[in-house]
N, C-alpha and C positions, 0 to 999 in steps of 0.2 A: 204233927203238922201236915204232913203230905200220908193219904192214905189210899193207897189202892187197893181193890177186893174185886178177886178175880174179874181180874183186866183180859181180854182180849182183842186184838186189830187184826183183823182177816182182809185179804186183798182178792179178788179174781183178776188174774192174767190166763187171760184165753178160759182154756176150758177148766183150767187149777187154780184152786184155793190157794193161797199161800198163807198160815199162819205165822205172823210177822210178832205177835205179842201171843203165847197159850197160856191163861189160868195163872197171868201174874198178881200175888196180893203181897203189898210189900208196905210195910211202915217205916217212915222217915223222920225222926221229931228236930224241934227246932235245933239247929246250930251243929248239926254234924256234918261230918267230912267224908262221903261218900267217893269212890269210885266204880266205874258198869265195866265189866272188861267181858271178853267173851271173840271169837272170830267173828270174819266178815260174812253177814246174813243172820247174827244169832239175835238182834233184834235190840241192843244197846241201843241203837241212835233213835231207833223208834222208841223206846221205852222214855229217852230223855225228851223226844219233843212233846210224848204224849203226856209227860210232866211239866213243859213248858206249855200246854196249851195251843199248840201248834198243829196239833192231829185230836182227831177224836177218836174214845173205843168205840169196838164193833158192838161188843158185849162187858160189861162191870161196871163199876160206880169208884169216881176220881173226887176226894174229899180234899180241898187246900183248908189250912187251917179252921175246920169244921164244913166247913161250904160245900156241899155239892155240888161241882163245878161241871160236872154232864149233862145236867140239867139247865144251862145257862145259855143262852143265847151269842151266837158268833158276836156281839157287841159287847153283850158282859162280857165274856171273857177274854175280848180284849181288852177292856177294861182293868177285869184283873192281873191278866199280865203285863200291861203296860206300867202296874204302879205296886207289883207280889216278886215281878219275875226278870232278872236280868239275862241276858246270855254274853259268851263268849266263844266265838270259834274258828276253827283253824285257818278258814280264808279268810279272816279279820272281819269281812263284810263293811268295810268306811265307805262311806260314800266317795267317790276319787273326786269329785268339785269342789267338794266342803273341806274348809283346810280341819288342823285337830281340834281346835275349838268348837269351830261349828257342828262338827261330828259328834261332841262329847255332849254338845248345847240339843241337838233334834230332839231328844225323848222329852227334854222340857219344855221345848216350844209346839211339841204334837200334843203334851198335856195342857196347856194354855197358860204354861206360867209369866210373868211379866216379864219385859226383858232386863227390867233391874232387879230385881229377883236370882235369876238365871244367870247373868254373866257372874257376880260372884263366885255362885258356886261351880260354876265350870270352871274360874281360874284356881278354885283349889282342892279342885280333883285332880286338873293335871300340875297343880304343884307336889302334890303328895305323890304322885306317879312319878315325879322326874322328870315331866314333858315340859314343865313351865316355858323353856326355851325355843319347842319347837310350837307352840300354839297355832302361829299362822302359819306351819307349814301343813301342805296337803300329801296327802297318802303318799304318794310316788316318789317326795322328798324323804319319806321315812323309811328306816330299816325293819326288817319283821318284827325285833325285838319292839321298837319304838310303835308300830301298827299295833302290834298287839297291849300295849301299855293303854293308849287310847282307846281301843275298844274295851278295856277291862272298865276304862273310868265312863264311857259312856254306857258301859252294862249296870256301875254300880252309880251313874248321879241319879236319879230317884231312891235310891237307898232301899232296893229291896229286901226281901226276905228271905228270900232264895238266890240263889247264883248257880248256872247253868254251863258247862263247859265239855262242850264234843272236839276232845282231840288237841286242846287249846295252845301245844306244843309242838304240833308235828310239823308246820313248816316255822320252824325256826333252829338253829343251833345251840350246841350245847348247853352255851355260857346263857344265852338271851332264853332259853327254853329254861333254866333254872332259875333265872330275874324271875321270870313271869310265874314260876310254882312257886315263888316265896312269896309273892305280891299276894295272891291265890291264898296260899296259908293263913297269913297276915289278916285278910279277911275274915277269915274262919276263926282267927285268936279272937276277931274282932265281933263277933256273934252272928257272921250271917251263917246259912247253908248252904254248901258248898255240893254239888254232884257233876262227877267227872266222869267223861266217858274218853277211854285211852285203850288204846293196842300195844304199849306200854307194860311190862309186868312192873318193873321197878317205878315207875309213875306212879301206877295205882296200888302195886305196896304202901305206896307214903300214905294212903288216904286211912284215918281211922275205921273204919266197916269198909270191906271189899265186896260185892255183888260179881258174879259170874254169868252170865246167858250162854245159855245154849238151845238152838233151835225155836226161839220164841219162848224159855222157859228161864227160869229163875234157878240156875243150874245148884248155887252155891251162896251163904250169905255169910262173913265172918269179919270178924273184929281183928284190928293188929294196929299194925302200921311202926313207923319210928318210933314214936314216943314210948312205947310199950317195952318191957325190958326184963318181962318174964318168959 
């Protein structure tokens, strides 16, 4: 599904190179539970935008579900991000005007859907999230746990294919930091693809394949996680 072959992003700051992604080629097939760990600088956040579509490499070739997507114009590929690729992340990103509804409603009304179309399914996105009751409220009215519920439902109402998550836990507490991995999970029983990026070791335990960075490099790739019990 997601295939990278020898990916590089290189930046210049001043008179140095930085390489931010070296010589990554990673394969991802549909419906897995990935987590990116790795320290601050080793090139996880970059690696996950550059799979969101968000950054482009310097040097290698990014296949989504066969597509060449490096070869695609900043329009295609918002295109296909807009309707392959959800995200979720740790500063929720709500818009603070738009109460929860309308926040969960944007991606469908920036793709032109009707607005009898749309309110449906936004009312049972955030039914199934738990939010039913806070719909018309706005960001500022909600707790992290509850911000964070609505951007998961506004990351997953186009129904993508993928699902995206840098950090998705860290400004939240224990209890609501755990709603939100089960919510997370739940998808993933549910067939989308899940990739998580966390500083977290015990987070990204839980993910079935664990990835490592270090230095811009693809340090470590292995398989585990809870379910496994050999």
């Amino acid at each position: 599904m997601i295939e990278l072959s020898h990916i590089d992003r290189h930046f210049q700051v001043g008179d140095q190179l930085v390489k931010a992604l070296d010589d990554v080629t990673l394969h991802i097939g549909a419906g897995e539970y990935v987590s990116i760990m790795g320290p601050s600088g080793s090139g996880k956040s970059t690696l996950l935008n550059l799979i969101g579509l968000l950054d482009r490499p310097t040097a290698g070739r990014y296949r989504l579900e066969g597509t060449d997507v490096t070869a695609l114009s900043d329009v295609e590929q918002a295109r296909v991000r807009n309707s392959q690729i959800g995200f979720v992340f740790q500063m929720f990103h709500l818009v603070p005007r738009l109460t929860a509804a309308e926040n969960v409603e944007l991606p469908l009304l920036l793709a032109g859907m009707a607005a009898e179309e749309r309110r449906p399914r936004v009312d049972a996105a955030l039914e199934a999230l738990g939010m039913a009751d806070r719909a018309h409220h706005k960001p500022e009215q909600l707790s992290g746990g509850q911000r964070q519920r609505v951007a998961i439902a506004r990351a997953t109402i186009t129904e993508p294919r993928v699902l995206l998550a840098d950090e998705p836990t860290g400004n939240l507490d224990h209890k609501s930091g755990g709603d939100v991995i089960a919510i997370l999970e739940g998808l993933v029983d549910a067939g989308i693809t899940l990739i998580m990026v966390t500083h977290d070791p015990a987070m990204g335990g839980r993910a079935r394949r664990q990835l490592k960075m270090m230095d811009g490099r693809l340090a470590s790739d292995e398989t585990g996680g809870p379910d496994d019990t050999a």
